[in-house]
N, C-alpha and C positions, 0 to 999 in steps of 0.2 A: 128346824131340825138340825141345821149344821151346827147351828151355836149351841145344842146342846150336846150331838157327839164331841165338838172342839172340849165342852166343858168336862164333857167325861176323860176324854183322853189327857187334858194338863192334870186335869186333879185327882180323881177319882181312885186310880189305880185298882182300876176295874177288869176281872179276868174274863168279863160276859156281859152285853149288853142285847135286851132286846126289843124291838120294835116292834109296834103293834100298829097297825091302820083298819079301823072302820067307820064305814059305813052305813046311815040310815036316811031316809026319806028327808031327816030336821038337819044333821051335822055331820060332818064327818071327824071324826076323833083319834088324833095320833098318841101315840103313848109310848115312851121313849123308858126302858128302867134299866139299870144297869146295880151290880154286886158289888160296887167297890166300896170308898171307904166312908161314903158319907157326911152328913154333915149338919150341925145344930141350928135347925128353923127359927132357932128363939128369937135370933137378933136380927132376922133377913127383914130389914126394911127395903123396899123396891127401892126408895129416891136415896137408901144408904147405903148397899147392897155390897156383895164382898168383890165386885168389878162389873164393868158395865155389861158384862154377858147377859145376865139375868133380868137386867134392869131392859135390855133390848130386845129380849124376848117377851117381856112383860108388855112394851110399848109394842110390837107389831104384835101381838095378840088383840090387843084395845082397839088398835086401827081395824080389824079385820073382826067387830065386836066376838070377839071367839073368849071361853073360858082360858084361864090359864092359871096352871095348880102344880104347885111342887109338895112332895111328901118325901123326908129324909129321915134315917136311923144311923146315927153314928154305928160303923161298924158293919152294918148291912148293905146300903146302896139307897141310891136315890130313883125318884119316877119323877116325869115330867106329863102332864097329859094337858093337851091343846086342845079347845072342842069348836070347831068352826062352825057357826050355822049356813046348812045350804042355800037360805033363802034372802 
């Protein structure tokens, strides 16, 4: 979660970010999205990635077999959403 508020705050230039946490039985699921400025998924290779932010949120997501999914709109903002299984 830090590395992605850090990511929103250098880049973003985002007037609203919100976070979301839930809860079920299988995972627990955080969901980070913010308004700002976005950014083109075309090129984001994890091992090429546009700085090691992304590439370290990828790796402790792995360690902790959890999902981990980015969706961005040039213009609109981006999400981040983590999915950890509880078990």
């Amino acid at each position: 979660m830090q590395e992605t508020l850090n990511n929103i705050l250098k880049h973003a230039a985002s007037r609203k970010i919100i976070i979301h946490l839930q809860y079920s039985l299988e995972k627990i699921t955080l969901t980070i999205t913010d308004n700002g400025k976005g950014f083109d998924l075309t090129p984001l290779d994890i091992d090429k990635s546009y700085g090691l932010g992304i590439k370290n949120m990828y790796n402790r997501a792995r360690l902790m077999e959890a999902r981990f999914q980015i969706s961005s709109t040039l213009g609109e903002g981006t999400s981040v959403v983590v999915a950890v299984p509880v078990s």
